[in-house]
N, C-alpha and C positions, 0 to 999 in steps of 0.2 A: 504493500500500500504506500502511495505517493505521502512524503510527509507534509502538513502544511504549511514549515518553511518552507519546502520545497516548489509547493505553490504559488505561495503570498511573491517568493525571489521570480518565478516563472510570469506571475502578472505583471509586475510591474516594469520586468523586459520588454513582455509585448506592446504594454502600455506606451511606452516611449517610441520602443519603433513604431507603432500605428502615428502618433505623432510627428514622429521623424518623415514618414511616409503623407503628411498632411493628411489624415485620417480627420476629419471633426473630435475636439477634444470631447465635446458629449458624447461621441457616438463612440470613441473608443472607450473611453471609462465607463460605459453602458456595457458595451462586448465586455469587456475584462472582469468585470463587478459580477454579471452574468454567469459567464463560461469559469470564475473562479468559485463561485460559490458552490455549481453545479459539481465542480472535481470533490468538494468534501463532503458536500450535501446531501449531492442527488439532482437530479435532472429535474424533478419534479417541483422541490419547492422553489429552485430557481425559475424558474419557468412562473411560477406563484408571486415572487417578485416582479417580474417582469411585467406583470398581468397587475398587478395593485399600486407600485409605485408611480409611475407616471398621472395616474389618476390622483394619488395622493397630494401632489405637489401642482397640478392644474387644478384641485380644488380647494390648495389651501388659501385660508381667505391671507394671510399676511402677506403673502406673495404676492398679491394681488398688486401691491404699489407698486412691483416693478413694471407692468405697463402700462399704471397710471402716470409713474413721472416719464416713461419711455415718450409716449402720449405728452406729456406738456412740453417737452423737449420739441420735439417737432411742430408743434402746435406754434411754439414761439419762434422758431428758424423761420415758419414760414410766415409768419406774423409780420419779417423781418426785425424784431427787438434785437437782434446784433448787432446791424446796422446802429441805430441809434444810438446803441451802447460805447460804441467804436467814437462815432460821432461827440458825444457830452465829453468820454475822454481826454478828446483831443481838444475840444474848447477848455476845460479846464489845465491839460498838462505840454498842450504842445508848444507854449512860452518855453519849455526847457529846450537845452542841446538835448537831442535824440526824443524829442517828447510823441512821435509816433509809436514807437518804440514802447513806451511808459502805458501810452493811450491804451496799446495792443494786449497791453496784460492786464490791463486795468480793467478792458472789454472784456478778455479773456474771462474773470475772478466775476465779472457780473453774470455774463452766461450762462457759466459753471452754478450760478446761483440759482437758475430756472431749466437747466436741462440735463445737468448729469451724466451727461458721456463723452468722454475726455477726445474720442474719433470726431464728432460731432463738432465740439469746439473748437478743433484745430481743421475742420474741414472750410468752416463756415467764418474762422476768422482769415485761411489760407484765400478767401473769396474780397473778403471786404480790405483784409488791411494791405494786403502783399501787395497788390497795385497801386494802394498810396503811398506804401512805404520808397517802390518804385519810382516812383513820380518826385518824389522828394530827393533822391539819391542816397536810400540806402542799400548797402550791398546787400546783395543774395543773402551773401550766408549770416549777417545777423538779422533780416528780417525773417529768415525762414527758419533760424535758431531760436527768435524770439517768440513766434509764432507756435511752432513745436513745442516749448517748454511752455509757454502759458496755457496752450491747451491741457497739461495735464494738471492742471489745477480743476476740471470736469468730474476726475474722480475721490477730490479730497472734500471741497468744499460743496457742503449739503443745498440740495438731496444728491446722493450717489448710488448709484446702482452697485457698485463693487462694494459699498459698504452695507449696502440691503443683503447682500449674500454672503459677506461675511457673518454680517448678524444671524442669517437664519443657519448657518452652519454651525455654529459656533452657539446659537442659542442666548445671544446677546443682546439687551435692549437697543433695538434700532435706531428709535427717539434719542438716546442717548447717545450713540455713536455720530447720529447729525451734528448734535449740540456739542459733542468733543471738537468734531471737525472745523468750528467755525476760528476759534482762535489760530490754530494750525495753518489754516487755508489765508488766514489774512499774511502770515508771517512769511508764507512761501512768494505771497504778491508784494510784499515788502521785500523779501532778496532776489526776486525777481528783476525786480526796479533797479536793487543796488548791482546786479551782478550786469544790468546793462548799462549802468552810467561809469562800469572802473574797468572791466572784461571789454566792452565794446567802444572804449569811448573817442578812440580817434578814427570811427570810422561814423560816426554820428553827426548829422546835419544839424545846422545852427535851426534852433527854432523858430515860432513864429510870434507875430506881435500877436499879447492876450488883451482880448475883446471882454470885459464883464457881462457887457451884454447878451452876446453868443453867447457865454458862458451861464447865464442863467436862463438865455432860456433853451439853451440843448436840456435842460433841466425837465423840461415838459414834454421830452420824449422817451424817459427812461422812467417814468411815473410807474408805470404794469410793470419792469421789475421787481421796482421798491414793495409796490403793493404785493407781488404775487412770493416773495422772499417772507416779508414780513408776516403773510396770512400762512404762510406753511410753518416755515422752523419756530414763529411765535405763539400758535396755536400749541404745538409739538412741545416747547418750551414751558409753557404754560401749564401743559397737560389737559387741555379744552379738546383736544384731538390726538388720535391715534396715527400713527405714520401713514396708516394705511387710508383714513377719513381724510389728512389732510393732501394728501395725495390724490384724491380722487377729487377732493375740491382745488387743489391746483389744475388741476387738469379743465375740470369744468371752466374754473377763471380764466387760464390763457385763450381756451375758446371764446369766450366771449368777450372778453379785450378783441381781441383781433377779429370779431362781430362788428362789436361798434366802433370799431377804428375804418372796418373796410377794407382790411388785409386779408379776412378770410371767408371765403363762401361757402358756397353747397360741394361745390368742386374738390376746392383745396381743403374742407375736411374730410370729405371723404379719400382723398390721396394719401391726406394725414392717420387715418385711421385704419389704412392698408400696409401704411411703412409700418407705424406703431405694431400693428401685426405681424407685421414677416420679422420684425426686429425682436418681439418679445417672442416669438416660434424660436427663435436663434439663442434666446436666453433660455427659455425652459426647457432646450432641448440637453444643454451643459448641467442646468440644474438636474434634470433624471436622472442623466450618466451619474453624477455625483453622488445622488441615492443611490445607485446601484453600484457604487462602487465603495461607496461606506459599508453595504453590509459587506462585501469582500473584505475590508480593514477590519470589522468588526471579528467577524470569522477568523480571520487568520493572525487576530492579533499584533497586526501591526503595528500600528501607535502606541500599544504599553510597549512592545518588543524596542522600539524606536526610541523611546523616551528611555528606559530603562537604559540605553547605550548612551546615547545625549548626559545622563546624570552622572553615568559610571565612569564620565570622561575625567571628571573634578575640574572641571575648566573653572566653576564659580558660577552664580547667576550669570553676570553679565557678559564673562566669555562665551555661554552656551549660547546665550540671548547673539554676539556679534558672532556666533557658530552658524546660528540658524539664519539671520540678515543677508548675511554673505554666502548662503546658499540661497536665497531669493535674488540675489542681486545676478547670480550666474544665471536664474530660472530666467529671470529677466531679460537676458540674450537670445534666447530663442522661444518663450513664449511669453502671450499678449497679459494681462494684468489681471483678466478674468480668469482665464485658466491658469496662472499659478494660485490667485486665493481658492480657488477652488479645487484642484489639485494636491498642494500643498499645505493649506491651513489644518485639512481634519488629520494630518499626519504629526505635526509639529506643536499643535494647540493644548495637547497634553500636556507637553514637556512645559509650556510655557506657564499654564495651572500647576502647576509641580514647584516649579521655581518662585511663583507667588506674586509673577505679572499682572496685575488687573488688566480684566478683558477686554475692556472698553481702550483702554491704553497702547496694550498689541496692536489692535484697530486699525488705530491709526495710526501705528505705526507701522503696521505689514503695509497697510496701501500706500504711504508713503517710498517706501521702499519698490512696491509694485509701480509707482511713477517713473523710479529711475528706468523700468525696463521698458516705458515707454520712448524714451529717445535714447537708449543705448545701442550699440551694435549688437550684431548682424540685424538685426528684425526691426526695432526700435519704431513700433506700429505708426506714430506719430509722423515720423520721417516719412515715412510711407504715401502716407496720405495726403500730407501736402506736395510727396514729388505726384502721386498721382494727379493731381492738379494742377501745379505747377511745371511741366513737364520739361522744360528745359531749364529748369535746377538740377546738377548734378546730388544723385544721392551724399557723396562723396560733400560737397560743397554744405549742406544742411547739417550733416553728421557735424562737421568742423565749428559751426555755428554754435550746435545747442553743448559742447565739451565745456565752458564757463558753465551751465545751465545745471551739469553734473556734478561739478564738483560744488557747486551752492546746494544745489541736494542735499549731498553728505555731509554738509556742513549743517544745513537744516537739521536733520537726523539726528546727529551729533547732539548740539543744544537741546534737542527735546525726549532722547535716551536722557541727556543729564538731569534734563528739569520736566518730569511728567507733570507737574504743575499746568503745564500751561495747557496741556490736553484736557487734565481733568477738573480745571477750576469749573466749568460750566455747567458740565454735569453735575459737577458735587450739590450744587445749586437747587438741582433739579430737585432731590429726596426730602 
């Protein structure tokens, strides 16, 4: 008889090569989770899984937010609220040297505040700001660096979809992982700023004469951000609503903003609520695999087998803790931000409960971490997306760009390993 190491080592071979092989990370950790449970099982109650889980997680109601805000996210692109966003930015910051630049992350951090997916951000500001920044004379590669690295401000600063599924994996107050996120997310848009005015700065155009006027009233076009920010994580903060209530009321509100603005019809929501579809097909289909591939972990014991080696190392808390980081940072090179937390977190979340990490704290800081592998090499999805747009940006040239972006990362990281303060002042609030 096969033994269950023997298995548990044999899946998670497969696992990587179907990856390796661009297999769907849901669809492989589905086969794997599957086809491992059946080697110890039995064909029978695997096949039993397979038949009950998918149901389980399409009809759980807290899931439900992830394509409520998928849904407000596009709601507001097509709203056009980026535009505007970009716009007020730049009335208020582009008196600076490089203040496109400033505007770009600025738009970025406000986005991020209504739409939650870090592709999204960096597609949609790759649209609006890359040809002003053009127009102005800035080089490729810090408008397409700066661009890159503000879009991943999408998955830190709430709502975030990578943090709705950390939560449900992990079993963590979601409400509370927004409310961590918000202090974090402003501080990434604060070295963001710094890392383009010392990293970028002789390659930055003098700015422009500031108008108060412009300036206050670019202020009456970013109105349904403020509003549709403040009715979600406020309600959420408050505790008057559930992530999942005020999620479905964000969603109704950016519809009807963009009703009575005139941005959006019978058309454009219905196109909207076809993306929002194929997009949340695309997440819940990672999310099953991942049930199905938890009872494989569960079964074969991975996670205590894993953590029990992680403790037996004696590195200390915090070397295991930069043990584990610096195995996401390499996951990071070759997969996207959702498939390492999801992949990785029910394996490592053990050891970090064992150590005596608060949950809410990992959080935010695995997804943090998960940002750097958005503009890292080889894959560094972000990069991607804007060369997909931009097509005559060398990849090569964008990479060079967002390397100041990385190393403020880790610097980030750094400061908030050292002072979890500043993650969990807002939460603590909350109780």
């Amino acid at each position: 008889m096969v033994s269950g190491d023997f298995i548990a080592l044999g899946g998670f071979i497969a696992l990587f090569a179907m990856i390796a092989l661009r297999v769907p990370v849901g669809i492989a950790m589905g086969l794997v989770g599957v086809f491992g449970f059946a080697a110890i099982r039995g064909l029978g109650p695997a096949l039993n899984l397979l038949a009950t889980s998918p149901v389980r997680v399409v009809a759980d109601f807290n899931l439900s937010l992830v394509s409520f805000f998928i849904l407000m996210g596009i709601f507001a692109t097509n709203s056009g609220m980026s535009r505007e966003l970009f716009r007020a930015g730049n009335a208020w910051l582009g008196a600076f040297r490089g203040g496109l630049a400033l505007s770009t992350i600025a738009a970025c951090a406000g986005f991020a505040a209504i739409c939650g997916s870090t592709v999204a951000t960096a597609a949609t500001m790759t649209k609006i700001a890359l040809p002003e920044m053009r127009r102005f004379g800035y080089e490729d590669r810090t408008a397409t660096g700066v661009i890159a690295a503000g879009g991943t401000l999408g998955i830190l600063i709430p709502p975030s979809v990578v943090l709705v599924v950390y939560g449900y994996i992990t079993e963590t107050d979601v409400g509370k992982l927004f409310i961590a996120g918000i202090l974090p997310g402003l501080l990434a848009m604060a070295m963001y700023m710094a890392t383009v005015l010392i990293a970028h700065r002789k390659g930055l155009p003098e700015g422009q004469p500031f108008r108060l006027g412009d300036a206050i009233r670019s202020l009456s076009g970013i109105w349904a951000v403020l509003v549709l920010f403040l009715a979600i994580i406020g309600a959420i903060y408050l505790g008057v609503a559930t992530p999942t209530e005020a999620a479905a009321v964000g969603a109704f509100l950016t519809m009807l903003i963009g009703v009575i603005r005139g941005r959006l019809n019978v058309k454009t929501i219905v196109e909207s609520l076809v993306e929002a579809l194929r997009t949340s097909v695309a997440v819940y289909t990672i999310l099953i695999g991942a049930v199905l591939f938890s009872y494989f972990l569960a079964i074969t014991q991975s996670p205590q087998r894993i953590t029990n080696m992680l403790i037996g190392l004696d590195f200390g808390s915090y070397g295991t803790l930069a043990l584990i980081l610096g195995m996401f940072v390499l996951a990071g090179c070759i997969l996207d931000s959702m498939a390492m937390i999801i992949l990785l977190v029910p394996i490592v979340f053990p050891v970090v409960v064992q150590l005596g990490f608060d949950p809410i704290w990992f959080g935010i800081i695995i997804v943090m971490t998960a940002e750097l592998g958005l503009i890292t090499p080889p894959v560094g999805i972000n990069v991607f997306v804007i060369n997909s747009i931009a097509k005559d940006v060398k990849l090569t040239t964008i990479f060079k760009g967002v390397v100041p972006f990385i190393v403020s990362d880790i610097i980030r990281l750094i400061i908030l390993v050292l002072f979890p303060a500043i993650i969990l002042f807002l939460p603590m609030t909350m109780d």
